[in-house]
C-alpha positions in Angstrom: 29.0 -0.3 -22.3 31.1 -2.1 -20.1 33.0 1.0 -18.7 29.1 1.8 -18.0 28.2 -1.3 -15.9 31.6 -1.2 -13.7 30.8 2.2 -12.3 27.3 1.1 -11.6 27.6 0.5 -8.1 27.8 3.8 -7.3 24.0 4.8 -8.2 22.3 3.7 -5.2 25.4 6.3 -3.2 24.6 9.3 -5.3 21.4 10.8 -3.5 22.7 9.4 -0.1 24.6 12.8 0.9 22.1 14.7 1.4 20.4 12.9 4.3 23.9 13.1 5.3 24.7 16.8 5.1 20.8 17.3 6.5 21.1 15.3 9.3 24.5 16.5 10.4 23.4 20.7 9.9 20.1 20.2 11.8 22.4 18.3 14.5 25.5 20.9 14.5 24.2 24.3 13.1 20.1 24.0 12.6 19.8 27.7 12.6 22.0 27.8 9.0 21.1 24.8 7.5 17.5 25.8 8.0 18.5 28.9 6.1 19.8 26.7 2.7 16.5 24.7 3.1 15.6 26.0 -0.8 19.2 24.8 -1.6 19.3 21.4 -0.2 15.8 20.5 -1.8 17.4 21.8 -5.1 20.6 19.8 -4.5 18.1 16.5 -3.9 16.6 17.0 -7.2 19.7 17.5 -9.2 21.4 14.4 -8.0 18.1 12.2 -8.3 18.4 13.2 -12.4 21.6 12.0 -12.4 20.4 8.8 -11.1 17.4 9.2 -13.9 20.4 9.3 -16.6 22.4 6.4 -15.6 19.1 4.5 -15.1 18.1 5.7 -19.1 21.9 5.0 -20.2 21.6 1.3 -18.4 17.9 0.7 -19.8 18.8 1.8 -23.5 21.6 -0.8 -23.4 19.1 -3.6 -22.0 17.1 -2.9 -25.4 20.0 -2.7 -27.9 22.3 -5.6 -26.3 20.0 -7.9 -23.6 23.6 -8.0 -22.3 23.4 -8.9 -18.3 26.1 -7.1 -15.7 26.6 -8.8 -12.4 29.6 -7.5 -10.1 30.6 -9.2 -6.3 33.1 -8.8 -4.1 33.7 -10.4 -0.5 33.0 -8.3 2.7 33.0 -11.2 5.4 35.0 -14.7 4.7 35.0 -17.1 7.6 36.1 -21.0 6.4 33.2 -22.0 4.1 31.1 -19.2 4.7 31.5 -16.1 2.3 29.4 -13.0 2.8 29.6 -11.1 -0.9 28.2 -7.8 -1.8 27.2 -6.2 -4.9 25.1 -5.7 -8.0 22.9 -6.7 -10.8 21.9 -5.1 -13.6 19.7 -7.0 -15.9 16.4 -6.0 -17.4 13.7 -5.6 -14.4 17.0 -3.7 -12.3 16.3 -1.7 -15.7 12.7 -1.5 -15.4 12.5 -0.9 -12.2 15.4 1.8 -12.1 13.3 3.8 -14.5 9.9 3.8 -12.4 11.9 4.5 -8.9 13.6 7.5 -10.3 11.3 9.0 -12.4 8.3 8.9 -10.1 11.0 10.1 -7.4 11.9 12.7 -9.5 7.7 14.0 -9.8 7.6 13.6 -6.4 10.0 15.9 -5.3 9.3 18.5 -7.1 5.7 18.3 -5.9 6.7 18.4 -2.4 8.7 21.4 -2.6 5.8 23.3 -2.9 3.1 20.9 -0.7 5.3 20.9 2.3 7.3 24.4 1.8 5.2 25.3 4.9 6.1 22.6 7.1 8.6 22.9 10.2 9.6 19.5 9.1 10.5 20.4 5.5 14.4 18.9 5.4 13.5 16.8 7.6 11.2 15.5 4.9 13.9 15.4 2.0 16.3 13.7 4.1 14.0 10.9 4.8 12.8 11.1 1.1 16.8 10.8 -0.2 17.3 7.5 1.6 14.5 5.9 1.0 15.3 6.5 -2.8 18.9 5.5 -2.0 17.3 2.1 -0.2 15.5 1.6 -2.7 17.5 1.7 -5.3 20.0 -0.8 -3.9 17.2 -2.8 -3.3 16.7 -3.3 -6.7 20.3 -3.6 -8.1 21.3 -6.3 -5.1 23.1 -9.6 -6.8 21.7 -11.5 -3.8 19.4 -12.5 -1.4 21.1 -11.2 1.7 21.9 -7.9 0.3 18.3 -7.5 -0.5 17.1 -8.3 2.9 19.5 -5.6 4.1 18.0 -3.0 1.9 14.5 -4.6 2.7 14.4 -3.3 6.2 16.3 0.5 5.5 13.2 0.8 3.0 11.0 0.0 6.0 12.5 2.0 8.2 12.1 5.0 5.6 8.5 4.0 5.8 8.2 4.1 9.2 9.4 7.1 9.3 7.6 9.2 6.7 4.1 7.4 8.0 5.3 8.6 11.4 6.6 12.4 9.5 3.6 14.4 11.9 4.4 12.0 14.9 2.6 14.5 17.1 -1.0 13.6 16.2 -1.8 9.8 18.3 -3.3 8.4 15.3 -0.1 9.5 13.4 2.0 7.4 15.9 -0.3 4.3 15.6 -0.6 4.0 12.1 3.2 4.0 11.7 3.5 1.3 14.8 0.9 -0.9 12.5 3.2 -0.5 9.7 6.5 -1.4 11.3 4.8 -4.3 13.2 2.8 -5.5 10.5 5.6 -5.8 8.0 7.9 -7.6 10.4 5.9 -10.1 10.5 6.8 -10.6 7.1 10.4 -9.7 7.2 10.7 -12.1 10.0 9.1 -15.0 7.5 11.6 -13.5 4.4 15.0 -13.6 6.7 13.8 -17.2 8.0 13.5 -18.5 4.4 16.8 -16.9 3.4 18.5 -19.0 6.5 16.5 -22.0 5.0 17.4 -22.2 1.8 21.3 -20.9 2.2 21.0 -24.1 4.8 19.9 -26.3 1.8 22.0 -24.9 -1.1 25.3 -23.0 0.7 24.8 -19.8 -1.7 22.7 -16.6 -1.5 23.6 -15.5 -5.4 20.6 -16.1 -7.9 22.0 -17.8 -9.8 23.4 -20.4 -8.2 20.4 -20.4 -5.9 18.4 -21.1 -8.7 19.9 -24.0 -10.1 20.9 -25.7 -7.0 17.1 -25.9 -6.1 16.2 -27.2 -9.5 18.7 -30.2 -9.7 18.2 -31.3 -6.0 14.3 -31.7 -6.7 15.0 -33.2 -10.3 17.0 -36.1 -8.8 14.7 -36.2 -5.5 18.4 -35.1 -3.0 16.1 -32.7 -0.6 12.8 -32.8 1.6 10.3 -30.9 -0.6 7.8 -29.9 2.4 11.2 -28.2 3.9 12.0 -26.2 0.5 8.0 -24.9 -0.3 8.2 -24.5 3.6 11.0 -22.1 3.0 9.7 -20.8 -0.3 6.5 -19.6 1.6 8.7 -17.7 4.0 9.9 -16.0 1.0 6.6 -14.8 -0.3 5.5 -13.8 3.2 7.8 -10.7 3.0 6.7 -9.7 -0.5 3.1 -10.4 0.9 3.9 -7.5 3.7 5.7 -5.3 1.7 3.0 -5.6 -1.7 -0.2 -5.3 1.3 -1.2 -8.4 0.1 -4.0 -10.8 2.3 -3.8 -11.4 4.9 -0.9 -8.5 5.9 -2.8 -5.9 4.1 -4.5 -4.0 7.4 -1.0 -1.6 7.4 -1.6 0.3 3.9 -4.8 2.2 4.7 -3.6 3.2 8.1 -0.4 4.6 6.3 -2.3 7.5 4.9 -1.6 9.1 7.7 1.8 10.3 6.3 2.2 13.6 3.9 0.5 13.0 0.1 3.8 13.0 -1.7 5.0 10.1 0.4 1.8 7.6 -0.2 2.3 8.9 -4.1 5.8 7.7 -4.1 6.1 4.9 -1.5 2.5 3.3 -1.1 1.8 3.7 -4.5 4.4 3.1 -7.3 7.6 2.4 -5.5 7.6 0.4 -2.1 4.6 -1.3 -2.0 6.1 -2.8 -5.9 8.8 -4.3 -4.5 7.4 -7.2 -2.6 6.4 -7.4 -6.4 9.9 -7.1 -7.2 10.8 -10.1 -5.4 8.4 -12.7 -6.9 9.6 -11.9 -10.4 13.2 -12.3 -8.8 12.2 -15.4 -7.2 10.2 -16.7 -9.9 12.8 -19.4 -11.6 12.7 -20.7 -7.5 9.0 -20.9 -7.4 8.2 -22.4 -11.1 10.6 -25.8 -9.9 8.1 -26.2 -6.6 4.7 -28.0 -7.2 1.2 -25.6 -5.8 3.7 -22.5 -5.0 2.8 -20.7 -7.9 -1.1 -21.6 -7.8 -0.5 -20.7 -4.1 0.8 -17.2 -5.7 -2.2 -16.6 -7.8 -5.0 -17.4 -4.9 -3.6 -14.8 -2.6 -3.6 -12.4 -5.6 -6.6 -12.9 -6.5 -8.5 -12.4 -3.0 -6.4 -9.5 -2.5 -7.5 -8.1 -5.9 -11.7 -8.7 -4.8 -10.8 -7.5 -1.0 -9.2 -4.8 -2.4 -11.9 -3.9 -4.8 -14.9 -4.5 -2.0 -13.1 -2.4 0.8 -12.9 0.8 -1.7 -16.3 0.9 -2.6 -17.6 2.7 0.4 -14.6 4.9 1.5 -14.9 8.4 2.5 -11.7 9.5 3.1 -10.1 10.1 -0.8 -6.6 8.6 0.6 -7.9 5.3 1.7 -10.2 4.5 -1.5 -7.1 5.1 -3.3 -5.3 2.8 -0.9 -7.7 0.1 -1.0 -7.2 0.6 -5.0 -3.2 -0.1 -5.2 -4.1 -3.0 -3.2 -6.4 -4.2 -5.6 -4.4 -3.7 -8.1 -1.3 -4.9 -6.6 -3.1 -8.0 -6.3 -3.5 -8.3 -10.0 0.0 -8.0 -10.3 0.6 -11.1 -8.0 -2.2 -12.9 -9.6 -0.3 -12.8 -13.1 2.6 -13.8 -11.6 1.3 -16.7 -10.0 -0.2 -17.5 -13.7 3.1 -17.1 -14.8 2.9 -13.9 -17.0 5.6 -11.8 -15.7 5.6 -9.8 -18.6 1.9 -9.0 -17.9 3.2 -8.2 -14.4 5.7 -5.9 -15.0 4.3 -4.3 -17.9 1.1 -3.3 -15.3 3.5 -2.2 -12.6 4.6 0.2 -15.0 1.6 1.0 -15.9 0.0 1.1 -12.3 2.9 3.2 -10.8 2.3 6.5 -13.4 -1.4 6.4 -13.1 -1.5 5.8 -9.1 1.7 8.5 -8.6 -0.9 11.0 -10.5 -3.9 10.2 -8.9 -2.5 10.5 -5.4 -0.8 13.9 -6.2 -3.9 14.6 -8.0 -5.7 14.1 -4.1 -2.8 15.8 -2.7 -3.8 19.2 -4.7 -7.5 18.5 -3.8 -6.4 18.4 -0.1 -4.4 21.7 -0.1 -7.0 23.4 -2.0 -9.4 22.0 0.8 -7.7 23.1 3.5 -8.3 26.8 2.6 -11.7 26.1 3.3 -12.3 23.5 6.4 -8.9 24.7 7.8 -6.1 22.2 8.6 -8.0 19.0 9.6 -7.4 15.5 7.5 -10.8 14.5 9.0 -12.3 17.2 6.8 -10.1 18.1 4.0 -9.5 14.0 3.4 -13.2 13.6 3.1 -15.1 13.2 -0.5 -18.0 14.0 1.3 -17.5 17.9 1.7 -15.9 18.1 -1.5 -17.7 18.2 -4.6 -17.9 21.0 -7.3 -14.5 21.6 -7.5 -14.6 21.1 -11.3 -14.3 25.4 -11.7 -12.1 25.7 -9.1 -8.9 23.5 -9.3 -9.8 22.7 -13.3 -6.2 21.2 -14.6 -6.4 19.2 -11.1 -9.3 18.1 -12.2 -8.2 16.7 -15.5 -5.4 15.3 -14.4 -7.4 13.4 -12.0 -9.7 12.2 -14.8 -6.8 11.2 -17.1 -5.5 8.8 -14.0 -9.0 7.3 -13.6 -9.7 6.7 -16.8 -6.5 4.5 -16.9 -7.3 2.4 -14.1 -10.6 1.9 -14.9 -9.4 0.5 -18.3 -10.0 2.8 -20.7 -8.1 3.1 -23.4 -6.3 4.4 -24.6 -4.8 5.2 -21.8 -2.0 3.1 -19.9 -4.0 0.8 -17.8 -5.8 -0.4 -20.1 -3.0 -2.3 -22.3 -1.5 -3.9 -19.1 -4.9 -5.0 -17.2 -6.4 -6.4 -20.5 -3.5 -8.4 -21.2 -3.7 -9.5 -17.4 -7.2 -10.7 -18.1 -6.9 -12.2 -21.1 -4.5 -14.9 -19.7 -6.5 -15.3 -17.0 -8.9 -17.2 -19.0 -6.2 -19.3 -20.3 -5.2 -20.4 -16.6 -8.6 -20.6 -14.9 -12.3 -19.4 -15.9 -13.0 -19.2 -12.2 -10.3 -17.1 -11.5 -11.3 -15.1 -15.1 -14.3 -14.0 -14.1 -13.3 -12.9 -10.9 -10.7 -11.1 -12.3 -12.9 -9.7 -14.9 -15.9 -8.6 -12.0 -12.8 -6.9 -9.9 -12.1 -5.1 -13.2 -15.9 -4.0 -13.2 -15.8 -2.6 -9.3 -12.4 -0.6 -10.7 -14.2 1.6 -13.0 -16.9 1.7 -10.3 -14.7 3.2 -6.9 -12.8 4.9 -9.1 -15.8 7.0 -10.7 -17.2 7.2 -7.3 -14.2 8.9 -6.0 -14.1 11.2 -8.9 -17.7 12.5 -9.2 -17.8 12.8 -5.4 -15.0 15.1 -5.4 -15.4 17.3 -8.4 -19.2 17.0 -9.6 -22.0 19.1 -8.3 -21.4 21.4 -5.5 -19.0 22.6 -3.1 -20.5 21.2 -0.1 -18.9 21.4 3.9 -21.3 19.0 5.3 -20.1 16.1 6.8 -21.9 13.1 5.6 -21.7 9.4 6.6 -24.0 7.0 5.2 -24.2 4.2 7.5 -27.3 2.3 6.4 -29.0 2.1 10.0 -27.9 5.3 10.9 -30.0 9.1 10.6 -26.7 10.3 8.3 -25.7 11.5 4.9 -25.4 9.9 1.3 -25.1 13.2 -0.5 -25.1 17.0 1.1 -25.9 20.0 -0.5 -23.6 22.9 -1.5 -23.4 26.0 1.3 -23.4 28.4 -1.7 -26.0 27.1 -4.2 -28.6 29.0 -5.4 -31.5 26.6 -4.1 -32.7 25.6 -0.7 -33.5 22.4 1.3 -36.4 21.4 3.1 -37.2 19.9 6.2 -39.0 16.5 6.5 -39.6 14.4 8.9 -37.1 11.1 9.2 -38.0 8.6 6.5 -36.2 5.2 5.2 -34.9 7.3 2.3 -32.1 6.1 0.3 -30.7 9.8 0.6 -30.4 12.4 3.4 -28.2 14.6 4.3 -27.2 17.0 7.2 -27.4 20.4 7.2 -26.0 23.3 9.1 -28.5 24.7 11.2 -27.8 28.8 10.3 -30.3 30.0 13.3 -27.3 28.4 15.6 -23.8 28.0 16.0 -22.7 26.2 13.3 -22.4 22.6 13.4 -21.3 19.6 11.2 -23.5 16.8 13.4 -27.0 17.6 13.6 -30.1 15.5 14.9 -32.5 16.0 11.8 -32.8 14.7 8.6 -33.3 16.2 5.5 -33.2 15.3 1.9 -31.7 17.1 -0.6 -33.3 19.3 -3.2 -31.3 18.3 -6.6 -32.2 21.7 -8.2 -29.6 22.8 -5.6 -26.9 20.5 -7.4 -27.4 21.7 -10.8 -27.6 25.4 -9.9 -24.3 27.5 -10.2 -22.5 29.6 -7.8 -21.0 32.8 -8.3 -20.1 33.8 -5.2 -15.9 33.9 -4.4 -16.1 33.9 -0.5 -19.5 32.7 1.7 -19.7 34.0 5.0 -21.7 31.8 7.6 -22.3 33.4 11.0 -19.0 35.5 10.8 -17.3 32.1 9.5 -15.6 32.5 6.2 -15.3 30.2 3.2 -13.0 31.0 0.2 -13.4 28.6 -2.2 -10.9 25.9 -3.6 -8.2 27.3 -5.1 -5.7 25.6 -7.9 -2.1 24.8 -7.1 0.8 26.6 -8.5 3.0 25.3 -11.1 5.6 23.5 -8.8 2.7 21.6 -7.7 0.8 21.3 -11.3 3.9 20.3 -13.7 4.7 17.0 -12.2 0.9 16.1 -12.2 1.1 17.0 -16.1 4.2 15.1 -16.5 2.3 11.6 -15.1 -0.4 12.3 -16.9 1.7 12.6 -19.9 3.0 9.4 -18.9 -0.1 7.9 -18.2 -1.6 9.1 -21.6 1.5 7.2 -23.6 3.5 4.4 -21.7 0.8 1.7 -22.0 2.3 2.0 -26.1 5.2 0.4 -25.0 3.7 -3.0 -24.5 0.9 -2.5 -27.4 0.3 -5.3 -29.5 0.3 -2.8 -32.5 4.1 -1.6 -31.8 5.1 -4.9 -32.7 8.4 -5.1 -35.0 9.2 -7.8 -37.6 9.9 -10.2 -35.3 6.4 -9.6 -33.7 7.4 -8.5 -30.6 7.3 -5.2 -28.9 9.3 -2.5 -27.1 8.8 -4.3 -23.8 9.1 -7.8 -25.0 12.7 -7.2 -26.6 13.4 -6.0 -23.2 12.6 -8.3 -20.9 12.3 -11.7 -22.9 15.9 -12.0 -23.1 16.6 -12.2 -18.8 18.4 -15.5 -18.0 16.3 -16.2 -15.0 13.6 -14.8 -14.2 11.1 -15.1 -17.1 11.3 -18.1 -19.7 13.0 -18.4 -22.8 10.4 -18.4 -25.4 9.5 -15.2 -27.0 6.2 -13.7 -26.7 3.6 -14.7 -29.2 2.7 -12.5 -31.8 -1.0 -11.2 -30.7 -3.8 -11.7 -33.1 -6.1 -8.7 -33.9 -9.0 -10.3 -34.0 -8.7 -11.8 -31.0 -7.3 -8.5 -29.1 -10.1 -6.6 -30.3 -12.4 -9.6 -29.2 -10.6 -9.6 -25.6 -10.6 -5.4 -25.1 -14.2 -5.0 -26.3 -15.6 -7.2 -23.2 -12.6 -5.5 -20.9 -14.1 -1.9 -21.7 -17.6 -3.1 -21.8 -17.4 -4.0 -18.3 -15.7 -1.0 -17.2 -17.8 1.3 -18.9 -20.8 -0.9 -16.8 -19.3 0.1 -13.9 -19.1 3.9 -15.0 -22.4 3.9 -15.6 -23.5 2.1 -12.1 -21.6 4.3 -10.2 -23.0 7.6 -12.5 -26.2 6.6 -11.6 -25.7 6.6 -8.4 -23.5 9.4 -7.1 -23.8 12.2 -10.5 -25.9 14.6 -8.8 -28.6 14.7 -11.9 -29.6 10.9 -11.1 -28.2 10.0 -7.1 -31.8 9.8 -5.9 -33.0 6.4 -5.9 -36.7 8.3 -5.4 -36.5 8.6 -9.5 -36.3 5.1 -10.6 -39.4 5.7 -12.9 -37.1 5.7 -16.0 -36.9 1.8 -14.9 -40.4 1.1 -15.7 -40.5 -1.1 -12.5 -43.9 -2.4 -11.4 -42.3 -3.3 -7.9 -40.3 -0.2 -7.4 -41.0 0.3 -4.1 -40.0 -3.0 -3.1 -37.1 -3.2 -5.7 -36.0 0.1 -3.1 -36.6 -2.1 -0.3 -34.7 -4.9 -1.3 -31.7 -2.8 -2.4 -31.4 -0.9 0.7 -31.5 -3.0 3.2 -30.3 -6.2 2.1 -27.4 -5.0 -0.6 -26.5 -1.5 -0.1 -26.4 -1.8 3.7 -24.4 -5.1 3.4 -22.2 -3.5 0.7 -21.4 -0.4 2.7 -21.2 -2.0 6.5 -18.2 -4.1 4.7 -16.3 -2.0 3.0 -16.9 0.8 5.7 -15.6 -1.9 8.4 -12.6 -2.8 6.5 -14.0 -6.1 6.0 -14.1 -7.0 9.8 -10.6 -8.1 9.1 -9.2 -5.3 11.7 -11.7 -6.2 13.8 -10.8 -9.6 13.9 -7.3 -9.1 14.4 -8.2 -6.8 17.1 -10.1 -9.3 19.4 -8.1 -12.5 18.3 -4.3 -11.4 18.0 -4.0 -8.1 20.2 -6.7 -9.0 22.7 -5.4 -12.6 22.7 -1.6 -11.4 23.1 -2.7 -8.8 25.8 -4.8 -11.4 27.8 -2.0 -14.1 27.6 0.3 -11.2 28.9 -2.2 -10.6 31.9 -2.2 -14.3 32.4 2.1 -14.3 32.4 2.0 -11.6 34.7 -0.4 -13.3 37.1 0.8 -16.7 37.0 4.6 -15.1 37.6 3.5 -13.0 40.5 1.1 -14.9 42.1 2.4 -18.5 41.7 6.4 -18.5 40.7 7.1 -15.4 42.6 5.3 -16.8 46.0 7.1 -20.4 45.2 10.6 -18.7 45.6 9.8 -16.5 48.3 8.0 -19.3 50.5 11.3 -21.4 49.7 13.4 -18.3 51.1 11.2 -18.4 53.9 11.2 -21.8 54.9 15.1 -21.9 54.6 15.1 -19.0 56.9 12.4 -20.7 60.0 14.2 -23.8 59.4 17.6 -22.3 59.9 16.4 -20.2 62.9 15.6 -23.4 64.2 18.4 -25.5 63.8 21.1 -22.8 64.8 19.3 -23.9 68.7 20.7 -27.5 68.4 24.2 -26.6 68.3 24.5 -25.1 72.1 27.7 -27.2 72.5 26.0 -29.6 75.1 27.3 -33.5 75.0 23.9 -34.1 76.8 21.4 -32.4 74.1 23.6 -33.8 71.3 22.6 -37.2 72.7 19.0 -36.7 73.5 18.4 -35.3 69.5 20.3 -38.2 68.6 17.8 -40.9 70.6 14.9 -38.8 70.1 15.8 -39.2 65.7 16.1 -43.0 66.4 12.8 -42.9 68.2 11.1 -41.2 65.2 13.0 -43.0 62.7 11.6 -47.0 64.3 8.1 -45.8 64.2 8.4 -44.7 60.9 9.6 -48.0 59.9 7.7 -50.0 61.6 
């Protein structure tokens, strides 16, 4: 074991030569490296498992041993100051170890295939090769300054994998709203490092860690400077986790390749802002309101989360809005003080979110083949639909990884979120049934999503349901068997646009229709529709480079939530996950996990699933083809139906959709108060500097100049002038005084 630890060090260095030998062929000989493309990618994979089998060898010791490895050695000494290097190998390392690598792993694979025809492709596994190298010495640092260092190289393998198509403007701003966004929150993480190594002399956790707690026991430091400082901490975890209010960057970052919001704004990155409260919890349990502090910004970002997916069109950003959600329950439990229930959902989380954006990633290259290259169009849920016979293990997969973070069980989710909720009630019933509605709008987007995309028919028709707006709530299929019918515009709940086959064809059109459901349960046979001498082949499934990872998270999905169930408890009642992570020294407490009563799990999961399977039902009721007309609400028995109608179009739906369509005016408002602020303060700096300081100085110039011309005629040489200057200055000088 210990001849294990020492050598270590050199995981986070084993992927790192092939950005290396990538970056240096496309810079000395592009034309051959370009030709070993297959072999590179190959070369990537192979030394990312043998990352996967030091991370399994170091996690199977964790369990057997709870032994903890910690390694330093000096890089800069100056007098007092000592800058050391090196790592850390305890149980979350472990944990986390295991999630990077493995969903890396998946990824790769995956991407082989999704971006085999992209001029950028080792371009793409260069960047993807260091940000798992980043990353992974992000999580074995032994201190706070070697984490900040591997902070920002993760950030800047963000930024550029955002920015991977940097030719398309929208491409270019959403990786600019990245970078800025999180340095905000870098900026607020490198101040409290510089804070607290002001207070305590060390970076090391340890030390840190115990130096905090003994100078607030006997009352030795100013405790507005250390939660001051503490706060700066949490800011960066805040940017990195897209927790309120630095959340506006993780929507935007959709703009990258699928693989790379799979890997890095799903499971990996975006977990370790995560990552750093668990490290930093033994700092923030000694330092009164920090950890309630902790829980309240989880817990709005798990609601805003929730409310800003409910009405997304683009697949990408509902799923974006969900990892913030549910990111935010990870910082809630945290803040409550259940790391365990924070990890174990981060685990959890990270399978079922790596699937389901893969999952969207196969949706989107099957859509392609039928809009044509266009994220506006192949992103959209709102020409997908029906896609059931035509991508079918997609499909399933997809399911599996909803089903999970909607709570089901048994699936992985479900285990980790319930045990989330559960303790919730234990540290605040406010913050419980918050928790518990969130929990409800999960099942909700996440069924949304799902029976937009594959339920019903294939339709092409752009749709935007805007409330106040002529638009779209559902389309109808291009190649279904039924017909539509024109009406004149109405207040209906449902319309939908149609392309006008007398004319060119066209996704915007003036008129309304509404949509004839015998249409949505009628079957198509047809393999290619032509429209106008436009043709449209129908979805098609991945291949198996593409389809094998997506099995093996769903695989994952289906069976890792057993790891932390309360029935695989041993005989000292804990369970696989406990023994692991009980033991730490200093980052979760001492006392071992409880066993769990039956009757009171069973008690606890029936109300979780009952309100996720409420918010199945809402949103199958309002988006499964067979029942998405609010016209047929006779199976209500309401006497007021038409007012009911009223009621919940225009004063909730409308509401509803206008904020979570709008981001929650939260971009907005950052728009006009921070960027139009900055820019009119920077009009302001440029006036006041060209127009006041600038004419200052040059009137000075030129009143030294005049008054120098002038002078210079005094000194002529004349005795006689001399003297009459001189009487004539005596002259002035009397009157003045007298």
């Amino acid at each position: 074991m210990e001849h294990t630890y020492q050598y270590s060090w050199i995981i986070p260095f084993i992927t790192l030569p092939i950005p290396m030998v990538i970056g240096g062929g496309l810079l000395l000989f592009p034309t051959a490296t370009k030709k070993f493309h297959r072999m590179l990618s190959f070369l990537s994979v192979f030394l990312l498992s043998i990352v996967i089998l030091f991370a399994i060898n170091l996690l199977l010791q964790q369990i057997n041993r709870h032994s903890i490895y910690q390694s330093v050695w000096s890089w800069t000494i100056n007098n007092d100051f000592s800058l050391e290097f090196g790592f850390l190998i305890d149980p979350l390392t472990s944990i986390m170890l295991i999630l990077i690598t493995t969903v890396g792993m998946m990824v790769l694979i995956y991407s082989d295939n999704y971006m085999s025809h992209d001029k950028g492709y080792l371009r793409f596994f260069a960047y993807m090769s260091f940000f798992n190298s980043s990353m992974v010495g992000l999580v074995s640092s032994s201190n706070l300054i070697q984490i900040y260092f591997f902070w920002e190289l993760v950030g800047m393998c963000s930024y550029l994998l955002i920015g991977f198509w940097f030719t398309r403007p929208v491409v270019g701003n959403a990786c600019q709203k990245a970078f800025i966004t999180n340095r905000v929150g870098d900026f607020g993480f490198l101040l409290g490092i510089l804070g607290l190594y002001w207070i305590t002399g060390s970076l090391e956790f340890r030390d840190l860690f115990e130096i905090v707690k003994n100078l607030i026991h006997n009352n030795k430091v100013d405790l507005l400077f250390v939660t001051l400082c503490s706060l700066l901490l949490f800011s960066g975890a805040v940017a990195k986790s897209a927790q309120f209010p630095l959340h506006i960057w993780l929507p935007d970052a959709m703009e990258g390749p699928t693989p790379i919001s799979a890997l890095i704004h799903a499971a990996t990155m975006v977990a370790a802002g995560v990552f750093l409260v668990a490290r930093l919890l033994p700092l923030f349990r000694v330092i009164p309101y920090i950890m309630n502090f902790i829980a309240l910004i989880g817990l709005v970002t798990v609601l805003l989360g929730a409310t800003l997916a409910l009405a997304q069109k683009d697949i990408k950003k509902g799923l974006a809005y969900s990892t913030m959600s549910q990111l935010g329950y990870m910082i809630l439990a945290l803040g409550m003080g259940s790391a365990r229930s924070s990890l174990f959902h981060l685990i959890t989380h990270a399978y079922s979110k790596a699937l389901l954006f893969l999952g969207s990633g196969s949706i989107i290259h099957s859509m392609e083949a039928v809009v044509g290259y266009s994220p506006h169009k192949s992103q959209n849920m709102g020409l997908m639909g029906g896609l059931t016979k035509h991508v079918p293990i997609t499909k399933i997969s997809f399911l599996l990884g909803t089903l999970s973070l909607s709570g089901i069980p048994p699936f992985a989710c479900f285990w980790s979120k319930d045990e989330i909720l559960s303790d919730s009630w234990l540290y605040s019933p406010i913050f419980a049934i918050i928790a518990c509605y969130t929990a409800g709008l999960t099942a909700f987007y996440m069924f949304r999503i799902y029976l937009l995309t594959f339920e019903g028919h294939l339709n092409i028709h752009f749709q935007d349901y805007s409330g106040k707006k002529s638009s779209s709530f559902y389309s109808i299929s291009l190649w279904g068997k039924g017909g539509s019918r024109l009406i004149k515009k109405t207040n209906s709940f449902l319309t939908f646009l149609k392309i006008n086959t007398n004319k060119r064809a066209s996704f915007f059109l003036k008129k309304t229709y509404r949509a004839d459901l015998n249409v949505r349960k009628s079957s198509s046979t047809f393999h290619i529709s032509y429209l106008n001498n436009i043709f449209f082949p129908y979805p098609q499934e991945a291949n198996n480079t593409m389809l094998v990872p997506m099995l093996v998270l769903a695989s994952f999905t289906l069976f890792i939530g057993f790891i932390g169930s309360p029935f695989n408890q041993e005989e000292e009642g804990l369970d696989i996950l406990s023994k692991l992570i009980i033991p730490s020294l200093y980052f979760l407490d001492q006392n071992s996990k409880e066993s769990t009563d039956c009757y009171q799990f069973l008690t606890n999961a029936t109300f979780s699933v009952s309100i996720a399977f409420f918010g199945i039902f809402i949103a199958s009721f309002l988006y499964k083809p067979v029942y998405s007309s609010l016209q047929n609400l006779d199976f209500l028995n309401l006497t007021v139906k038409k007012g009911f109608q009223k009621i919940l179009r225009d004063k909730i739906i409308y509401l509803i959709y206008d904020w979570s369509y709008n981001r929650g005016y939260i971009d907005a408002l950052y728009a006009k108060s921070l960027t139009s602020g900055l820019r009119r303060l920077a009009e302001f700096t440029h006036f006041f500097d060209k127009q006041v300081i600038d004419r200052i100085i040059n009137g000075l110039g030129f009143s030294s100049f005049f008054l120098g011309e002038g002078i210079k005629y005094l000194g002529g040489g004349r005795i006689s002038s001399y003297l009459l200057f001189y009487l004539f200055s005596i002259f002035i000088f009397l009157i003045f005084i007298f």
